[in-house]
C-alpha positions as a Markdown table, in Angstrom:
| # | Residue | x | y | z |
|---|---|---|---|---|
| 1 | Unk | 0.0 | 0.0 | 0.0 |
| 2 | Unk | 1.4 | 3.7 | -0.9 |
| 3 | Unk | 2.1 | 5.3 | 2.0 |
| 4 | Unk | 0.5 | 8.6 | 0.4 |
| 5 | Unk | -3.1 | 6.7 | 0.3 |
| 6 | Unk | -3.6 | 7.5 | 4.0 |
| 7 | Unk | -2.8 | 11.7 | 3.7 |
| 8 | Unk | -5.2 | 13.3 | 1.2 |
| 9 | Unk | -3.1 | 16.4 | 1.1 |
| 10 | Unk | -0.1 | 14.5 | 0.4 |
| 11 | Unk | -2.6 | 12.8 | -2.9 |
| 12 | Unk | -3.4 | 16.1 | -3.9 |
| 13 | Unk | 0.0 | 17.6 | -4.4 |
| 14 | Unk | 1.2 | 14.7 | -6.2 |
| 15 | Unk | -2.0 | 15.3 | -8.6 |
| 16 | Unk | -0.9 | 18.9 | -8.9 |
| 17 | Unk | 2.5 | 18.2 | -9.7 |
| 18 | Unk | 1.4 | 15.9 | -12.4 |
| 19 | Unk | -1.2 | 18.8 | -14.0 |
| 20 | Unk | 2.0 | 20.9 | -13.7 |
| 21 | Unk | 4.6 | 18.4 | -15.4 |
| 22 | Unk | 2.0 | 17.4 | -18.4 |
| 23 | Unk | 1.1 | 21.3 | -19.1 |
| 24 | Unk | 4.8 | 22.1 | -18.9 |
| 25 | Unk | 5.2 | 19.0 | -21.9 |
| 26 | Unk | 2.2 | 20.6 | -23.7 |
| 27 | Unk | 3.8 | 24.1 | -23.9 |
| 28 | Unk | 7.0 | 22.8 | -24.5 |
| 29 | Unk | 5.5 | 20.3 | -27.5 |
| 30 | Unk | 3.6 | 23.8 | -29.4 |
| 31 | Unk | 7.3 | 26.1 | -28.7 |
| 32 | Unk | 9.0 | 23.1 | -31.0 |
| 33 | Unk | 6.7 | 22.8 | -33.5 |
| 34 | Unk | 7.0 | 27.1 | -33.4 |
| 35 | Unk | 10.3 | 26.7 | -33.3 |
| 36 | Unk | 9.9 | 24.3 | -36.8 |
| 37 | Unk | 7.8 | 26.0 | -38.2 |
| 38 | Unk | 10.0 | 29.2 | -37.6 |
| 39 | Unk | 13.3 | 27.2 | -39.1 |
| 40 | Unk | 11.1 | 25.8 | -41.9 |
| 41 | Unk | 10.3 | 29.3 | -42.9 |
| 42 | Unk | 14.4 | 30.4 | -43.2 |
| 43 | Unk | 15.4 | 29.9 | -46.3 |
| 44 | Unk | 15.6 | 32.0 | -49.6 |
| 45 | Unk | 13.6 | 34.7 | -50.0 |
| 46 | Unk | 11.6 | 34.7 | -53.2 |
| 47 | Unk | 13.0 | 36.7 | -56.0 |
| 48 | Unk | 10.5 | 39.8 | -57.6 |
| 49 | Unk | 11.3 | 42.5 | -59.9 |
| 50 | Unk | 8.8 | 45.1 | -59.0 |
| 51 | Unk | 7.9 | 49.0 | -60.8 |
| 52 | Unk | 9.6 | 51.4 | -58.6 |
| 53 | Unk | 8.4 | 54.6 | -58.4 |
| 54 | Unk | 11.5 | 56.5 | -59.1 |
| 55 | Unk | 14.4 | 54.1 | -60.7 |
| 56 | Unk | 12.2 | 51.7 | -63.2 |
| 57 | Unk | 11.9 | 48.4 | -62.3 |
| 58 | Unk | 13.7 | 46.8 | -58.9 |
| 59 | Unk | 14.8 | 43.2 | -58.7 |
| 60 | Unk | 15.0 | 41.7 | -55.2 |
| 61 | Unk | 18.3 | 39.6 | -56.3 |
| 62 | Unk | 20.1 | 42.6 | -56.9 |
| 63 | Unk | 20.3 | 42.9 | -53.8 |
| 64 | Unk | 22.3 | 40.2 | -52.9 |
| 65 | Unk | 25.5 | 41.4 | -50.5 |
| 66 | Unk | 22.9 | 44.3 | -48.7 |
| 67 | Unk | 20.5 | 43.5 | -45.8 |
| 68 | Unk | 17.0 | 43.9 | -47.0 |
| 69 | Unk | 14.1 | 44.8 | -45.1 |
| 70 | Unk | 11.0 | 44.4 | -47.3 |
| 71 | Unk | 7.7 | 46.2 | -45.9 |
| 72 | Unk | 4.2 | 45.7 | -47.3 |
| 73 | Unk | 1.7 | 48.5 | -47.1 |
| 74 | Unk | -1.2 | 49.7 | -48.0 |
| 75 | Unk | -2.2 | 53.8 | -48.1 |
| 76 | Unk | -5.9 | 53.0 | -46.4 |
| 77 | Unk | -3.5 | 51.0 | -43.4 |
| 78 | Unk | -3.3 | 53.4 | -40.4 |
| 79 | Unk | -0.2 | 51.5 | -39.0 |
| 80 | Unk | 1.4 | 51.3 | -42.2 |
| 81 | Unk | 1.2 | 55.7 | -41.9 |
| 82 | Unk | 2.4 | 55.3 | -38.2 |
| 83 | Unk | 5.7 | 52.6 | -39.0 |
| 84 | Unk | 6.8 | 54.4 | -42.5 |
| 85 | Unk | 8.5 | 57.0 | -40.8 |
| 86 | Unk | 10.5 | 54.9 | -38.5 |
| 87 | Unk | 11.4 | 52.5 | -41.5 |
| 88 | Unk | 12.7 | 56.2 | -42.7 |
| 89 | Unk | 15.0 | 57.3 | -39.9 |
| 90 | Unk | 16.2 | 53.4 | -39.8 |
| 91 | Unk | 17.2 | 53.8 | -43.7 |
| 92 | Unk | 19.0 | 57.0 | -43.0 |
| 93 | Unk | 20.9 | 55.3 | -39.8 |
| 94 | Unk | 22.0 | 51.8 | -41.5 |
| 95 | Unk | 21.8 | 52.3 | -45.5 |
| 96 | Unk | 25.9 | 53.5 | -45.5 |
| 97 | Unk | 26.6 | 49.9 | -43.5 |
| 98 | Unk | 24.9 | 47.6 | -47.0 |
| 99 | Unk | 21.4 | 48.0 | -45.5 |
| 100 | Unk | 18.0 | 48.9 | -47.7 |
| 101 | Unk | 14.4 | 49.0 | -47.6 |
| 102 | Unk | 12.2 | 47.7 | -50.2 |
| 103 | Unk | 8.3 | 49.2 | -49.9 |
| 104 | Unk | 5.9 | 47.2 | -51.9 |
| 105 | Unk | 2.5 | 48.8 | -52.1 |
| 106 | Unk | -0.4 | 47.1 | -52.2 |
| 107 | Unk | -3.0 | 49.5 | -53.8 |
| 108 | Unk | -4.7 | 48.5 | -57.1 |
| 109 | Unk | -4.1 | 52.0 | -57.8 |
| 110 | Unk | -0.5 | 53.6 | -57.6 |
| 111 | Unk | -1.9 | 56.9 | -57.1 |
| 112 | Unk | -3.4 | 56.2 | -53.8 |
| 113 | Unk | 0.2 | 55.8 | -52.8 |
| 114 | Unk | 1.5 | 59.2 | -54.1 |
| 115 | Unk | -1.4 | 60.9 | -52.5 |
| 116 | Unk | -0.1 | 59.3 | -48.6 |
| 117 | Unk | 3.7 | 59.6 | -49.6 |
| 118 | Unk | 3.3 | 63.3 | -50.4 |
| 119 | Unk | 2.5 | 63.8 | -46.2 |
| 120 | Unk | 5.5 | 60.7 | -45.9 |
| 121 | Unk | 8.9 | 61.3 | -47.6 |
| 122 | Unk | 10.6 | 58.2 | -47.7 |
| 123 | Unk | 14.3 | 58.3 | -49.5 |
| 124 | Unk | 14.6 | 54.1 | -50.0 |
| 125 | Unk | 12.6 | 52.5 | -53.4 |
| 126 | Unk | 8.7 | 52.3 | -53.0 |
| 127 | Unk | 7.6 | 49.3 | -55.6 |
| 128 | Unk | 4.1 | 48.5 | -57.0 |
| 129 | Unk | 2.3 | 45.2 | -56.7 |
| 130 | Unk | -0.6 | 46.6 | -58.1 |
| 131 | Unk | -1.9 | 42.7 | -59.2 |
| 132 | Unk | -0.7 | 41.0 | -55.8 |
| 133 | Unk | 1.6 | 38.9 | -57.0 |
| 134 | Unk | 4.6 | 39.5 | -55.1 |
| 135 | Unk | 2.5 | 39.5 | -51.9 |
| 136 | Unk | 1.1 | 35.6 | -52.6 |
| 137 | Unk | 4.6 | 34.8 | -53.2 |
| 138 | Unk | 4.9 | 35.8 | -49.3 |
| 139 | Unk | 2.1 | 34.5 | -48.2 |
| 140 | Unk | 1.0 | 38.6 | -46.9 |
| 141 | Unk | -2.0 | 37.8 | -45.0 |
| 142 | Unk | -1.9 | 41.2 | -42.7 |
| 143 | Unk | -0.6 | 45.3 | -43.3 |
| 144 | Unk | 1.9 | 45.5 | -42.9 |
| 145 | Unk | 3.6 | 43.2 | -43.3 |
| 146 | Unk | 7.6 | 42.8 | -42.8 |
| 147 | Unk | 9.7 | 40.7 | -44.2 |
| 148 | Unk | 13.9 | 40.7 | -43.5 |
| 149 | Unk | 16.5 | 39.1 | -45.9 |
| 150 | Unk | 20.1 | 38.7 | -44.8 |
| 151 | Unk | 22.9 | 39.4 | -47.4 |
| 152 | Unk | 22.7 | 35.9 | -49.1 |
| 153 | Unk | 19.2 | 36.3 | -50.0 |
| 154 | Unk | 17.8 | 34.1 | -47.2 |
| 155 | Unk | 14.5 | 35.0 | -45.2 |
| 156 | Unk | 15.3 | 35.6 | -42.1 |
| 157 | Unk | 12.5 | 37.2 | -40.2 |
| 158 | Unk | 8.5 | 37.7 | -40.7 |
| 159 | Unk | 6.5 | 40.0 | -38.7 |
| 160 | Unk | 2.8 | 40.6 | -38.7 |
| 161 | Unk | 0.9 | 43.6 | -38.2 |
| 162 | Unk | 2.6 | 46.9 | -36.8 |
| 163 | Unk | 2.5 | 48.2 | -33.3 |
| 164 | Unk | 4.5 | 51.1 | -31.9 |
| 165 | Unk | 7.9 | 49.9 | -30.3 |
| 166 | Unk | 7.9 | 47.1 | -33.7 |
| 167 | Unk | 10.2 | 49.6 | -35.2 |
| 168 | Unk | 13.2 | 48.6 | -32.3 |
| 169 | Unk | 13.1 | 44.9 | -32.9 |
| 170 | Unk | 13.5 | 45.7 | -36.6 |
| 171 | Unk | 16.9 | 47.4 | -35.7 |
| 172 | Unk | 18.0 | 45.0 | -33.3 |
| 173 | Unk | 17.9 | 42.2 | -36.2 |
| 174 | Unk | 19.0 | 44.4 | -38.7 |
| 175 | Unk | 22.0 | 45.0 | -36.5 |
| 176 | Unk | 22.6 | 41.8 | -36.2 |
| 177 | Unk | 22.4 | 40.6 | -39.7 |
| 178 | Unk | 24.3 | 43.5 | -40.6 |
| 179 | Unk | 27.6 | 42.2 | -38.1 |
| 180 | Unk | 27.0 | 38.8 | -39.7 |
């Protein structure tokens, strides 16, 4: 006979720490498949060649050697107006160290984004995906939508959505892709 089958406390603690142990297996079970699912996603980072609006057409692989930060917006998303100027003032700080920004708009019509980057001045290439296609090749499911390549063309990070303070975990990876 157990000698905890006589002390019901005793019972119950043992039943806690056994909740406790299989919820700690659970969480640690869905951080590795994240954890897969994150690795699985590393890899290259689909090539495009995109209608700029100042220097014809830009081709992601062109890029090759420079750390790339490619944003998707939209001019109707409210956090895209909020994150474009710090995607600015982190162009201005890192482009002199192989670092640019790629802006793919979204719009169906190019104009709309004119209109928002008149109140915006942005110095790094704004592209057009007027037809989407660039954005199903990343899967863009949310605006913005952030997407960092290191300098041999490999995806390296995805982020969804845009919240103020975003703009600082941007620049700690891009600093250290950049010392890579």
């Amino acid at each position: 006979m157990s000698k905890f089958n006589h002390n019901p406390s005793q019972r119950r603690r043992v039943g806690n720490r056994n909740v406790l142990g299989l919820a700690i297996l659970i969480i640690g079970t869905l951080f590795n498949g994240v954890n897969a699912y994150a690795a699985a996603s590393n890899g290259p980072a689909p090539d495009f060649t995109l209608a700029s609006k100042n220097s014809g057409n830009v081709r992601l692989q062109e890029q090759l050697g420079n750390v790339v930060l490619i944003n998707f917006w939209a001019s109707w998303c409210g956090p895209c107006r909020e994150e474009l100027p710090h995607l600015e003032a982190l162009q201005q700080e890192y482009a002199d160290l192989g670092f640019t920004i790629l802006a793919v708009n979204v719009d169906e019509n190019s104009a709309k984004a004119d209109i928002l980057l008149n109140d915006i001045s942005v110095s790094f290439p704004v592209l057009f995906d007027v037809n989407d296609d660039v954005s199903k090749l990343y899967d863009v499911q949310a605006m913005p939508t952030t997407v960092l390549v290191d300098r041999d063309g490999n995806q390296r990070l995805l982020h969804k959505g845009y919240k103020s303070g975003d703009e600082i975990k941007y620049k700690q990876a891009v600093k250290a892709l950049l010392r890579e």
